[in-house]
Backbone bond lengths (Angstrom), bond angles and torsions (degrees), N, CA, C in turn:
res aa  C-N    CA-C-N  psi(-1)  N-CA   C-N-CA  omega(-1)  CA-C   N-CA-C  phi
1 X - - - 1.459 - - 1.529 109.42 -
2 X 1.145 138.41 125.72 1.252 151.26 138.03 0.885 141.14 -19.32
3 X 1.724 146.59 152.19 1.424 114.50 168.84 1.721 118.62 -62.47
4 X 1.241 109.54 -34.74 1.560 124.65 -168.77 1.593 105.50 -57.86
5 X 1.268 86.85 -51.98 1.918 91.56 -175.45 1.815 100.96 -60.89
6 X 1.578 112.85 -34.66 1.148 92.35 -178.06 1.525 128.00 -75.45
7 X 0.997 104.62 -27.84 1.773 124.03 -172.68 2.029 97.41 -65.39
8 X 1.592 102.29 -30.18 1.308 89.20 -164.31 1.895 125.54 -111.20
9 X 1.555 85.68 -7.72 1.533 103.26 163.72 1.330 126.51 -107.62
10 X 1.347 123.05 -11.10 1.479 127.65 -173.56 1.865 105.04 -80.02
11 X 1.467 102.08 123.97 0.892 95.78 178.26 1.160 150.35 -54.47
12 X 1.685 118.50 -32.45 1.335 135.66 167.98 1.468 104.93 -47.33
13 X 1.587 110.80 -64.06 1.564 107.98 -166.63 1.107 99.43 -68.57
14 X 1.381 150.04 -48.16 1.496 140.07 174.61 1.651 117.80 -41.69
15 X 1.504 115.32 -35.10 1.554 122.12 156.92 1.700 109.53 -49.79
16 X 1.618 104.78 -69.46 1.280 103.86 -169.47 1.487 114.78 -57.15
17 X 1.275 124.51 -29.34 1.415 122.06 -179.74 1.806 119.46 -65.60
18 X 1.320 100.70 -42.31 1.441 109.65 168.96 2.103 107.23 -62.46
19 X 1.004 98.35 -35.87 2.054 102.81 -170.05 1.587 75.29 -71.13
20 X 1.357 146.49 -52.69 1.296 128.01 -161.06 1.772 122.69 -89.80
21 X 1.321 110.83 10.36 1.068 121.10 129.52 1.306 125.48 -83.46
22 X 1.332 133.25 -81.47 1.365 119.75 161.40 1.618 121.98 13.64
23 X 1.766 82.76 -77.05 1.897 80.92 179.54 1.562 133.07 -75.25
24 X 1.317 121.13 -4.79 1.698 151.21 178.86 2.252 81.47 -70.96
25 X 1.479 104.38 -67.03 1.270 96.49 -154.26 1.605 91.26 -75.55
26 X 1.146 162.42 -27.16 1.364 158.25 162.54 1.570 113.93 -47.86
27 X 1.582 126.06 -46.43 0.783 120.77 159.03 1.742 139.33 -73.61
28 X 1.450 106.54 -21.98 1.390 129.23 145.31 1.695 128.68 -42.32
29 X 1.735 108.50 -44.67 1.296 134.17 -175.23 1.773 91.08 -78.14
30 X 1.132 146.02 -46.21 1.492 166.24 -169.12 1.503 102.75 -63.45
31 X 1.370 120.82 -43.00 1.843 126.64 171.76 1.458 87.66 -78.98
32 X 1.289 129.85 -77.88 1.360 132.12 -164.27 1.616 98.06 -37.09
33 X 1.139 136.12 -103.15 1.310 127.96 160.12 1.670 119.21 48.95
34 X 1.653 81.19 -106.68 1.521 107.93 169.46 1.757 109.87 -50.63
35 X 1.068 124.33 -32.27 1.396 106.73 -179.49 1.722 119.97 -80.02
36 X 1.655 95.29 -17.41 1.444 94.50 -169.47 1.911 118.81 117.06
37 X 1.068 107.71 -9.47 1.373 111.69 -157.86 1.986 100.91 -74.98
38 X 1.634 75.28 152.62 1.625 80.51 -165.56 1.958 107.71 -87.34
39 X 1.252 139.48 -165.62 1.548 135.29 -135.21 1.725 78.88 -95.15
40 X 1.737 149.09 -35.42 1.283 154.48 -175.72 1.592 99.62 -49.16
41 X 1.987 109.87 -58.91 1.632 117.63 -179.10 1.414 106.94 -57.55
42 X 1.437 109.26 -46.87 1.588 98.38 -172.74 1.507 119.46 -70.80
43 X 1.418 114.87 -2.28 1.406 120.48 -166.63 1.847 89.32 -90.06
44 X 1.761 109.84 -62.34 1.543 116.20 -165.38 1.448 91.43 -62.19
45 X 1.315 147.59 -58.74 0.955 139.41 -146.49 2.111 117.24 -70.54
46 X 1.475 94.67 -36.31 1.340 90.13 153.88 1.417 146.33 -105.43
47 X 1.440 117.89 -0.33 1.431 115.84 128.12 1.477 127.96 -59.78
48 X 1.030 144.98 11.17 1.255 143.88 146.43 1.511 121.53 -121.09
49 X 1.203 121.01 1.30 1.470 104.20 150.17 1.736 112.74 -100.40
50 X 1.133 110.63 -2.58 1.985 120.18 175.71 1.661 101.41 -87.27
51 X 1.025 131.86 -28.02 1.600 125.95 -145.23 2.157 100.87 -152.22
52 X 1.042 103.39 19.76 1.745 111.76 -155.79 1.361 86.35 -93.05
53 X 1.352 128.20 -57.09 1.226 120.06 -176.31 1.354 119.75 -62.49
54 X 1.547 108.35 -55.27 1.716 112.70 -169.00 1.410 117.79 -57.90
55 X 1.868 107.39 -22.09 1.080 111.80 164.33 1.647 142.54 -67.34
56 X 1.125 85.50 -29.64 1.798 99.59 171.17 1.559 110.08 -76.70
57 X 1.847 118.51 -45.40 1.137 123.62 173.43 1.524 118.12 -27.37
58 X 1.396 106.35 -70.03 1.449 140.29 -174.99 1.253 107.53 -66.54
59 X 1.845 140.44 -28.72 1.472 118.29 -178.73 1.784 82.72 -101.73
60 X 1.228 144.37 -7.60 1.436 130.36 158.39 1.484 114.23 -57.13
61 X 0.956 124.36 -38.90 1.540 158.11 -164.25 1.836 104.14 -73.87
62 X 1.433 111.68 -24.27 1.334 108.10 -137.38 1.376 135.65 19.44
63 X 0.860 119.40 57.52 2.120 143.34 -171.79 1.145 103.38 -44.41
64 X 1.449 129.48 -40.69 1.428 140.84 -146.93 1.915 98.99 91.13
65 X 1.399 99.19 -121.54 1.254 118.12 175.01 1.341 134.35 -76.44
66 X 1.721 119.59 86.95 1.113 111.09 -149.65 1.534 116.03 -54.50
67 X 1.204 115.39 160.77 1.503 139.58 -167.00 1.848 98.08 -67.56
68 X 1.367 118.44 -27.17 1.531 112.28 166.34 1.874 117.93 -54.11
69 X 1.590 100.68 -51.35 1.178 105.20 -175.03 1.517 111.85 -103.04
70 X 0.965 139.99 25.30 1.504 155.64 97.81 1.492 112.56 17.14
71 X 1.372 135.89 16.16 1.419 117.00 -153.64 1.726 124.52 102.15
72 X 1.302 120.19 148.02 1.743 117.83 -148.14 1.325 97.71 -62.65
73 X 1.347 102.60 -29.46 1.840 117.52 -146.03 2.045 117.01 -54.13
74 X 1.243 108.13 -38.76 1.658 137.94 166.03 1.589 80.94 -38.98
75 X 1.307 99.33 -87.50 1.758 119.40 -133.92 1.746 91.13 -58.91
76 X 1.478 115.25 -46.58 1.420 124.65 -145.71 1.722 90.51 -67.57
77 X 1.488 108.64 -15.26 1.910 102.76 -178.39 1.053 109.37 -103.23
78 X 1.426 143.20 -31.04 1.204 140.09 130.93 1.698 129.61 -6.61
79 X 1.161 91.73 -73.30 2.026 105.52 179.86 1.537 108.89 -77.98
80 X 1.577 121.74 -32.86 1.862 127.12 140.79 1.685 122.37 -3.37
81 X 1.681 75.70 -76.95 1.460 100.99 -168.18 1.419 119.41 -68.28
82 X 1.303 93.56 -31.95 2.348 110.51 -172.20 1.413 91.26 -71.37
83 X 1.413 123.61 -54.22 1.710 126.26 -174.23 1.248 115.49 -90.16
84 X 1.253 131.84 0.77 1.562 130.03 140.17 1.282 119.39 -35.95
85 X 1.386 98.04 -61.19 1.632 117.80 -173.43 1.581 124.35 -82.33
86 X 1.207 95.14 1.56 2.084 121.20 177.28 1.280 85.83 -86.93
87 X 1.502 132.26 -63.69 1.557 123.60 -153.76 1.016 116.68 -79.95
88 X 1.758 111.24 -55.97 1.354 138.80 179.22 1.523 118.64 -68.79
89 X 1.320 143.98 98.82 0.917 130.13 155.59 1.646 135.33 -50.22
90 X 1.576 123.22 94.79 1.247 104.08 -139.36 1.951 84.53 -124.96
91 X 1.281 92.66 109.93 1.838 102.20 174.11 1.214 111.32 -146.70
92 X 1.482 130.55 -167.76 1.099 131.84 -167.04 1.550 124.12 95.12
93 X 1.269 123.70 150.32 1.395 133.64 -160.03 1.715 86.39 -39.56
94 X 1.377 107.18 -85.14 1.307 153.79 -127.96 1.865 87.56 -59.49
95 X 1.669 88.86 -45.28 1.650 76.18 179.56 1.609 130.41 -76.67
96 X 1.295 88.79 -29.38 1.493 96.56 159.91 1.364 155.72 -38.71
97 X 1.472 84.94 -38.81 1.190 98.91 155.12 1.593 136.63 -95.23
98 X 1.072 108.19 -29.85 1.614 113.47 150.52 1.170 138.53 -37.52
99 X 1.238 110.35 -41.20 1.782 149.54 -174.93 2.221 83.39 -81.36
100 X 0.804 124.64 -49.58 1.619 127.51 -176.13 1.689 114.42 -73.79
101 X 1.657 103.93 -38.42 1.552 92.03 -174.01 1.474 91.30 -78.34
102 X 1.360 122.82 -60.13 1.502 111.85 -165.39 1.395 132.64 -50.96
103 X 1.743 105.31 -20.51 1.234 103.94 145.79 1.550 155.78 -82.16
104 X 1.104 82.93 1.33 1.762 108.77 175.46 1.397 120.58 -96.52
105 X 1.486 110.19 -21.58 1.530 127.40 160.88 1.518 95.12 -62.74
106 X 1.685 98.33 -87.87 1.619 89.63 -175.61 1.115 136.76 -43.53
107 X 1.711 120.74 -12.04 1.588 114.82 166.12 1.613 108.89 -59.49
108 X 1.686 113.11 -59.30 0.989 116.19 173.65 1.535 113.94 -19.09
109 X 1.576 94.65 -75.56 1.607 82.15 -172.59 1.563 151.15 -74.32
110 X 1.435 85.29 11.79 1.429 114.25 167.02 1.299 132.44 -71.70
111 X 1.514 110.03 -55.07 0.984 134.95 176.26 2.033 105.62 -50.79
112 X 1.193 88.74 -59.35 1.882 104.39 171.47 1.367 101.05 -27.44
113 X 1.918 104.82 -89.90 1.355 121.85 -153.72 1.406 91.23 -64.00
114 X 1.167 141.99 -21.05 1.927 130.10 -178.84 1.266 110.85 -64.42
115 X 1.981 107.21 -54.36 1.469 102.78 -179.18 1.894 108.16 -81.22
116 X 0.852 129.41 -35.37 1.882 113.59 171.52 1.205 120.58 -54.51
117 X 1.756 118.81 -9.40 1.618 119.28 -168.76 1.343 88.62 -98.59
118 X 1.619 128.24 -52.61 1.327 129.03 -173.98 1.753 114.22 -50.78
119 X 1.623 113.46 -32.61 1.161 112.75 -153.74 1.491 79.82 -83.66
120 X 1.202 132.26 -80.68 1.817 141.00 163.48 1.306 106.18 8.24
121 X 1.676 114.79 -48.90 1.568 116.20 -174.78 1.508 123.08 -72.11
122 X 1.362 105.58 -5.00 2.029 121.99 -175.53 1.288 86.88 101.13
123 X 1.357 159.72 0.97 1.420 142.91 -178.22 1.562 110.07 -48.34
124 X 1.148 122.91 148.92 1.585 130.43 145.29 1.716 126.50 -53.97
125 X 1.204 100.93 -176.09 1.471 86.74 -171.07 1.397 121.63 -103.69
126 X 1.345 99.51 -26.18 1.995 107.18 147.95 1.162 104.22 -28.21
127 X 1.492 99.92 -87.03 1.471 114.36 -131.72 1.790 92.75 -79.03
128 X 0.979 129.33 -14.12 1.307 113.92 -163.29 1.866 95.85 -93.85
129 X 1.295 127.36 -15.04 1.217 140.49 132.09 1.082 118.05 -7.75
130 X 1.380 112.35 -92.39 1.479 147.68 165.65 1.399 124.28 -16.07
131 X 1.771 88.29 -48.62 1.936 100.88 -172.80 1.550 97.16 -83.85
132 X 1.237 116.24 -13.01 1.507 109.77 -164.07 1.580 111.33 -79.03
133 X 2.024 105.46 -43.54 1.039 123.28 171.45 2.067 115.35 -62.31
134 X 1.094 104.61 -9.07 1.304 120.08 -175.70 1.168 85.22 -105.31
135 X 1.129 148.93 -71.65 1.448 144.96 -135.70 2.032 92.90 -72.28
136 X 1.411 120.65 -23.96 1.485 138.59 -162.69 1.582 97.70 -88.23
137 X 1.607 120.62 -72.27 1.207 131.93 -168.28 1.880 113.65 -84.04
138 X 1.506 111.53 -33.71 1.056 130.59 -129.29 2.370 84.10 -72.99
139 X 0.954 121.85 -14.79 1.366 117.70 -176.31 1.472 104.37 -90.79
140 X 1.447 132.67 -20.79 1.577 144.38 -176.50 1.542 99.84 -84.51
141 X 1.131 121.43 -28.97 1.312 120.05 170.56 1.558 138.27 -83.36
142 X 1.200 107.64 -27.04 1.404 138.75 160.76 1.949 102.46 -61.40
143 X 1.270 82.58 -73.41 1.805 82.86 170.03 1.579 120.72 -40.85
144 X 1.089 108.63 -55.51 1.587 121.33 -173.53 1.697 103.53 -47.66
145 X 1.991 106.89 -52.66 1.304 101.97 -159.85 1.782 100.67 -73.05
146 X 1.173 114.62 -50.71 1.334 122.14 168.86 1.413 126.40 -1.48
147 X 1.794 89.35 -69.83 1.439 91.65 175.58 2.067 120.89 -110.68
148 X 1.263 96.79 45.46 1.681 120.12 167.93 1.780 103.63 70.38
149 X 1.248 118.94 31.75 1.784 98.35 168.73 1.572 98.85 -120.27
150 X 1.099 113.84 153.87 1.214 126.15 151.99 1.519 126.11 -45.37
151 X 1.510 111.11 111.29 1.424 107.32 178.38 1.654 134.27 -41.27
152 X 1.176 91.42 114.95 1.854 95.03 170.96 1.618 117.23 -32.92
153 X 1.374 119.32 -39.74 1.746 100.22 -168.33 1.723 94.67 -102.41
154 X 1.099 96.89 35.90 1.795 98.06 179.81 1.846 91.44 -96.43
155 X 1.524 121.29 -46.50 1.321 109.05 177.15 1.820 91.51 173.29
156 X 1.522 111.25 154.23 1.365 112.34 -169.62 1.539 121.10 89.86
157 X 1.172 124.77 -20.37 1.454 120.86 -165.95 1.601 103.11 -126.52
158 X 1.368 113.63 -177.40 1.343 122.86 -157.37 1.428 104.35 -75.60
159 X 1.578 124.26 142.85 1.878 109.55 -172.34 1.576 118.35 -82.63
160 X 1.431 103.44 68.55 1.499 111.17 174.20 1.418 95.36 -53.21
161 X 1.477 134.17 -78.08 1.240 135.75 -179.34 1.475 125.02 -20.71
162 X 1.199 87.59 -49.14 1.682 96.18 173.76 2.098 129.27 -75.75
163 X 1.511 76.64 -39.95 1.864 75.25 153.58 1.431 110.12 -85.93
164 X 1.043 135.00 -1.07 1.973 126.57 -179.68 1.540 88.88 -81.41
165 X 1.101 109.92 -54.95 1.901 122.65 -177.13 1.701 120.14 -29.58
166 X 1.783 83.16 -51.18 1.331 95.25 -172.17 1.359 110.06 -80.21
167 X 1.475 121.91 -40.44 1.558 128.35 173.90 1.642 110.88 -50.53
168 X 1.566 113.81 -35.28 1.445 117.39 -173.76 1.557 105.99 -61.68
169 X 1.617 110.60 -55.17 1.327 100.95 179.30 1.086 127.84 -97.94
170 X 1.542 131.47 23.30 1.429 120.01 122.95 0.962 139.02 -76.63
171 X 1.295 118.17 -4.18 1.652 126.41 173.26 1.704 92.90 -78.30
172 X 1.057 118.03 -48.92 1.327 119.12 -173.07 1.298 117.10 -44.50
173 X 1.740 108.23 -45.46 1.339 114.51 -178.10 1.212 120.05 -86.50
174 X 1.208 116.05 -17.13 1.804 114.87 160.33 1.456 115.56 -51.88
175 X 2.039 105.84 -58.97 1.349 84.88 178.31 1.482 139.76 -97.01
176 X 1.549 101.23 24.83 1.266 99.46 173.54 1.775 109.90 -104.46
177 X 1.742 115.94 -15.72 1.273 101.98 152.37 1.371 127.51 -86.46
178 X 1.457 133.90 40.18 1.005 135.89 -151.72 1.489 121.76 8.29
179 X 1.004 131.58 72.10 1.598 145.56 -177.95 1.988 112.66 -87.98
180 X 0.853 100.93 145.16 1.508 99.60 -173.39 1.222 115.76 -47.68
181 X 1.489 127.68 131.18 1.603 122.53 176.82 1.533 113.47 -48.85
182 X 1.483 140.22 -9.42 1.056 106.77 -177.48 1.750 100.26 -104.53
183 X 1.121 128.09 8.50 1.862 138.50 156.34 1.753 93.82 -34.63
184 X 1.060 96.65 -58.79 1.942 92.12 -150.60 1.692 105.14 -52.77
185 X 1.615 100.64 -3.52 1.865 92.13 -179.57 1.474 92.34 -101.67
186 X 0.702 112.08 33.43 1.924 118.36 173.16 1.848 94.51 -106.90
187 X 1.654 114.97 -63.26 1.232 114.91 160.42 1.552 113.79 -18.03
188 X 1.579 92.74 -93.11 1.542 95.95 178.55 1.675 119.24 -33.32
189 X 1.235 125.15 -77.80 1.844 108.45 165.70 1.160 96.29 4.14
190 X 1.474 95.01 -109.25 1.593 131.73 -152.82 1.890 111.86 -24.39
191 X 1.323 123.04 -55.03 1.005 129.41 167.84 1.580 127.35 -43.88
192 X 1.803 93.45 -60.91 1.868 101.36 157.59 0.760 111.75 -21.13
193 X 1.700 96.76 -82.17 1.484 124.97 -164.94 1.794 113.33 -15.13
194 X 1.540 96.20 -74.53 1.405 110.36 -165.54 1.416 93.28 -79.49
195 X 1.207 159.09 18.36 1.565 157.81 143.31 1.808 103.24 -68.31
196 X 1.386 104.84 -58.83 1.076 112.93 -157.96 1.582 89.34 -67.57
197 X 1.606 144.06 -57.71 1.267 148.34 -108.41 1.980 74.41 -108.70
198 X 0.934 133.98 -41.90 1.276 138.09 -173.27 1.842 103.65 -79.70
199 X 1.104 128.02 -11.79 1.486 124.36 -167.93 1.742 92.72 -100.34
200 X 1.685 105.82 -42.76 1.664 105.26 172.58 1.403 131.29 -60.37
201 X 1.462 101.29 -41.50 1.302 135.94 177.34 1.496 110.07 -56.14
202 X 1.410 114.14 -49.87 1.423 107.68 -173.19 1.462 105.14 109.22
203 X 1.407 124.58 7.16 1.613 108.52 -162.86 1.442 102.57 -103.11
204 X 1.845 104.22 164.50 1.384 113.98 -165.20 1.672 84.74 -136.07
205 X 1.448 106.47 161.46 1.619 113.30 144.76 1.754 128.14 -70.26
206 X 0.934 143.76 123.34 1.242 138.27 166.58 1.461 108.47 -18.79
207 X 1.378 117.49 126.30 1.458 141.29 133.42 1.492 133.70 -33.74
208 X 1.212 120.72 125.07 1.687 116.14 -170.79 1.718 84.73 -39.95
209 X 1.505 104.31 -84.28 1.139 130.86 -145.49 1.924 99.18 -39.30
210 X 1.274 113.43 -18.21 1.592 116.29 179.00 1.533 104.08 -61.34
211 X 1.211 100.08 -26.24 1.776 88.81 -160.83 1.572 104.79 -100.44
212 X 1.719 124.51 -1.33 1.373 109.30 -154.78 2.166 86.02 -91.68
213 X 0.903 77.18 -177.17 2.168 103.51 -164.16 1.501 88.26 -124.04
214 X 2.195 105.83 99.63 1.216 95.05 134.42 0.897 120.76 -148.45
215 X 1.699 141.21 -155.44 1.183 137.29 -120.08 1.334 122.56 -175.50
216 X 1.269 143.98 84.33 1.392 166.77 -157.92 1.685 81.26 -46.80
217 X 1.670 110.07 -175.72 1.644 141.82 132.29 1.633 108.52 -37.63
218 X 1.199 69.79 -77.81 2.002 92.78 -178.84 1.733 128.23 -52.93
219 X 1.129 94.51 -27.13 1.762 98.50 179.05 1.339 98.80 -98.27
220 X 1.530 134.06 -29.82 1.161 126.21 169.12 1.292 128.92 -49.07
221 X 1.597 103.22 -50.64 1.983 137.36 157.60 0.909 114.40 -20.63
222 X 1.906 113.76 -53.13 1.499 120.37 -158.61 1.751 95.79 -94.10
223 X 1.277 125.04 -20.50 1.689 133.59 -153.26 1.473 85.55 -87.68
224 X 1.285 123.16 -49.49 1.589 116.15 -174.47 1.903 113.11 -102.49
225 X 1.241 103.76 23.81 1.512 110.16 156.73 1.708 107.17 -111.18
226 X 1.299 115.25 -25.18 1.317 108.85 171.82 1.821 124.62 -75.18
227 X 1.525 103.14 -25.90 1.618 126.11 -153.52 1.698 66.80 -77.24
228 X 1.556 120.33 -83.57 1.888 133.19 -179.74 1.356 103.67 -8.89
229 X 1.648 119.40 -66.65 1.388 123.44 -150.62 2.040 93.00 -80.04
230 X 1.070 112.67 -48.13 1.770 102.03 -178.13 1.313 109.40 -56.40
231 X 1.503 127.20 -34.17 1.381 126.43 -170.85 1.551 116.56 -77.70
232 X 1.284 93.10 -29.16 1.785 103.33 158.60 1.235 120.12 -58.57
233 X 1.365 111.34 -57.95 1.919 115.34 169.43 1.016 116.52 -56.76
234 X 1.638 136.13 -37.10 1.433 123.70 164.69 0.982 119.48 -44.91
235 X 1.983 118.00 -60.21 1.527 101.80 -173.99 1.092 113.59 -80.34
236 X 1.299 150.62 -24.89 0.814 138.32 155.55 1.795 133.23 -17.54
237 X 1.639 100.56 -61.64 1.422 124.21 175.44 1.711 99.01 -63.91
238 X 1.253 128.13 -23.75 1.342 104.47 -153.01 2.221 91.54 -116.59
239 X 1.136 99.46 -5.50 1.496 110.85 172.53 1.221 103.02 -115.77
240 X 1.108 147.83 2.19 1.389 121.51 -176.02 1.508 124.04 61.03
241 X 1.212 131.11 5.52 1.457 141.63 -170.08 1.307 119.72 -116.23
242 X 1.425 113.98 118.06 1.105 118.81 -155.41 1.562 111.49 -86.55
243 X 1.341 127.92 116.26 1.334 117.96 -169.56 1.458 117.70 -71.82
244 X 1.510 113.22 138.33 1.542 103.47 163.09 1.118 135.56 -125.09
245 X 1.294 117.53 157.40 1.454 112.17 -136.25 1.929 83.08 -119.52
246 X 1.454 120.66 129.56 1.382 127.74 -174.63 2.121 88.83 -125.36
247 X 1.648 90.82 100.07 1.609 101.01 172.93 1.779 118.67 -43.20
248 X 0.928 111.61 -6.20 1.803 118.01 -153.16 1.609 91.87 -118.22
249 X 1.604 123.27 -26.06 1.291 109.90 -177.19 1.567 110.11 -117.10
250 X 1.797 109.64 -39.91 1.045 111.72 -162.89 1.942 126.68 -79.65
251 X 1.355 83.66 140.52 2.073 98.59 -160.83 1.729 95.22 -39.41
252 X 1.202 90.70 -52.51 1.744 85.30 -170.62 1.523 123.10 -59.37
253 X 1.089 128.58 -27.63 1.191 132.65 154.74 1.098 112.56 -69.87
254 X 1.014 137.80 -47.06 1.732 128.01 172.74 1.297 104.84 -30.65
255 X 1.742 113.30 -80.43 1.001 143.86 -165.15 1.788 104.31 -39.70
256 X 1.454 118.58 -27.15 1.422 107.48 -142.22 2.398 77.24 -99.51
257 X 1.628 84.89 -30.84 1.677 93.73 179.30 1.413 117.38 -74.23
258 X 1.515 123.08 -3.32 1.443 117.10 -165.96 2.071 97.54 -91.40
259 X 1.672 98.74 164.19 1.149 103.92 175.98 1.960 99.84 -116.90
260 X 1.029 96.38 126.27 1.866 92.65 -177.60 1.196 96.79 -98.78
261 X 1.198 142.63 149.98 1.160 145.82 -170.09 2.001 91.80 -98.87
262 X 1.550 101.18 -57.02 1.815 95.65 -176.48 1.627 87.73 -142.04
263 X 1.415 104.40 -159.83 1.720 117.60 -179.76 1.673 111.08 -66.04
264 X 1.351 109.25 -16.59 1.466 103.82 -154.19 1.831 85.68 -85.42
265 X 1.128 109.39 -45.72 1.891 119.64 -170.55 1.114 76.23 -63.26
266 X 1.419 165.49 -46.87 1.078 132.15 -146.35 1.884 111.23 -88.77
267 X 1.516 86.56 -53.99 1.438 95.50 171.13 2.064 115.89 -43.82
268 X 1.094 114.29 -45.68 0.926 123.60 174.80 1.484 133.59 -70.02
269 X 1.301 105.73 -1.99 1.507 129.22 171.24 1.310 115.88 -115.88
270 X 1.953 124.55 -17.14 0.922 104.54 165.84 1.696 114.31 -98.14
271 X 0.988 117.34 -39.05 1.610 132.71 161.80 1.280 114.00 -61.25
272 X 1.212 141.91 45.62 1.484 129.50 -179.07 1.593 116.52 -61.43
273 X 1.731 111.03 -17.40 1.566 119.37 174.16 0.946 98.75 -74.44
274 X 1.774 132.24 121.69 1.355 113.65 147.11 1.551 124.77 -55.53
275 X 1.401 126.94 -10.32 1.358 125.13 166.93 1.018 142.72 -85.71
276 X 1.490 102.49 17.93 1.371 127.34 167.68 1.327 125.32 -97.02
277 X 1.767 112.87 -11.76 1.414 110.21 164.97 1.510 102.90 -132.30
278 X 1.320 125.10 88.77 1.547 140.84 138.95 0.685 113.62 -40.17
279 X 1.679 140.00 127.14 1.182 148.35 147.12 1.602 102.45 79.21
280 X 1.246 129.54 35.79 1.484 123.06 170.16 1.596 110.60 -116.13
281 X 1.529 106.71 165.82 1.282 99.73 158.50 1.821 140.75 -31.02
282 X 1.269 92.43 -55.29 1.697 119.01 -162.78 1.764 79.19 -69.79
283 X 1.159 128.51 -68.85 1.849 112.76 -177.32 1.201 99.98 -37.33
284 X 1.361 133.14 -85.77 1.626 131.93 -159.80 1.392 100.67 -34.36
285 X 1.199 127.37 -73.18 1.282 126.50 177.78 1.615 113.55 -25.81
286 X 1.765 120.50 -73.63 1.514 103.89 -168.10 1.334 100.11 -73.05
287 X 1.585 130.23 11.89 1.838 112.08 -171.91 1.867 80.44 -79.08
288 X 1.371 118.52 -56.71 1.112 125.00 -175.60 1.453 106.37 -32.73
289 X 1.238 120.90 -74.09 1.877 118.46 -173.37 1.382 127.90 -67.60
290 X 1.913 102.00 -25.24 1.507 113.81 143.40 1.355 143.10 -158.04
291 X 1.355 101.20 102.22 1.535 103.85 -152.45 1.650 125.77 -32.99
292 X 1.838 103.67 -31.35 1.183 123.73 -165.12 1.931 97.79 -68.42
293 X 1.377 116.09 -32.12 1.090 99.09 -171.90 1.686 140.97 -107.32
294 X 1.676 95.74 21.99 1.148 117.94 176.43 1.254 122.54 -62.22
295 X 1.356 127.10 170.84 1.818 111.46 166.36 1.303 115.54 -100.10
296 X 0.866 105.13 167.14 1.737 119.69 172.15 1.344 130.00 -55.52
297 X 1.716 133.85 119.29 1.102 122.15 -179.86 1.816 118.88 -105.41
């Protein structure tokens, strides 16, 4: 037996895969809800966040008949779960979190059976990756756009993506070191695992905006009074000459005595040549307030 055959005939995981539809369309039914949507939204909305991924997997795949409509059993946990949450008002801590582990299991095992079906199909190891992590997330996203938010594993939300990622390429590496079919539920763990331990935890991936470099008036002030004062100690250290500093003339004292009101007073007090910034922002800007005093291109 295989990993594939195992992921897809064993009964337990064939239970758990159906409970993780179930809970995809319950938690699906939970946005619908809150927005208002009438028993049609709660129907589309949780057939496509229960079955959104496996479906794309499988017509990428050319499968024939995708594995959703395969039999009642798919759909009947899907439309379950959407009208659970029509009748039942179902919130609260407790459920919340329930509604999270079981879906983080079933990502797990998504992610698995997506990438062992892709690899089975002649896929590469990218892309058959790819479909797995799609085959995991790929129905939460559909949902998301559906009903107008920005997808959760796009940034801000718990790293389902990132445990599907990780489940993809250990499934990968099971079956390309041929490792015993029942390894790939080690995959699955491991992926959970770190889904679940990151959803408790509180953790995110970094934010563009985490990584960009910027920079007040004031931190600029201090960045080019420090760059002045080290470059002084170099030559200094490397001439022997002791620099002196005359309060009434010297830049650095100016600089340390000036009041900038924002970046522009500053810029404008240290650049007073417009021909000292070609082709920068701060030119466009005074060509704008005065054409006459821009520099030359």
């Amino acid at each position: 037996m295989d990993p594939l055959e195992l992921l897809v005939t064993n009964d337990f995981l064939r239970v758990l895969d159906l409970v993780g539809v179930f809970v995809m369309g319950v938690a699906a039914g939970a946005i619908a809800s809150r927005l208002n949507f009438d028993a049609v939204g709660f129907a589309v909305i949780g057939i496509v966040a229960g079955l959104g991924g496996g479906l794309v997997r499988d017509l990428i795949l050319d499968y024939g008949t995708p594995a959703a409509f395969d039999g009642p059993w798919y759909l009947t946990c899907a439309l379950g779960g959407a009208m659970f949450t029509f009748v039942i008002h179902a919130d609260g801590p407790w459920w919340r979190r329930l509604v999270t582990a079981l879906d983080i299991a079933a990502m797990g095992l998504w992610a698995a059976t997506g990438t062992a079906k892709s690899l089975g199909y002649g896929l590469d190891t990218l892309p058959a990756i790819l479909l797995g992590v799609t085959s995991a997330v790929g129905g939460g996203v559909i949902r998301d756009v559906l009903v107008g938010r920005i997808p959760q594993v796009f940034g801000g939300g718990p790293l389902y993506a990132t445990g599907a990622l990780v489940t993809a390429v250990l499934t990968w590496l099971v079956l390309a070191l041929g490792l015993p079919s029942p390894t790939v539920l080690v995959a699955v763990a491991v992926g959970a695992l770190l889904a679940g331990v990151a959803a408790w935890r509180r953790w995110s991936l970094p934010a563009h905006q985490e990584w960009q470099v910027t920079m007040s008036a004031t931190q600029l002030k201090q960045l080019v009074r420090r760059t002045r004062k080290d470059e002084r100690e170099r030559v200094a250290h490397e001439t022997g000459a002791i620099p002196v500093v005359d309060v009434d003339h010297d830049d650095l004292a100016e600089d340390a005595a000036a009041e900038d009101l924002d970046a522009s007073d500053y810029e404008d007090r240290i650049f007073p040549d417009p021909a000292e910034l070609p082709d920068t922002a701060e030119n466009e800007r005074r060509e704008e307030q005065d054409p006459g005093t821009a520099s030359p291109r």
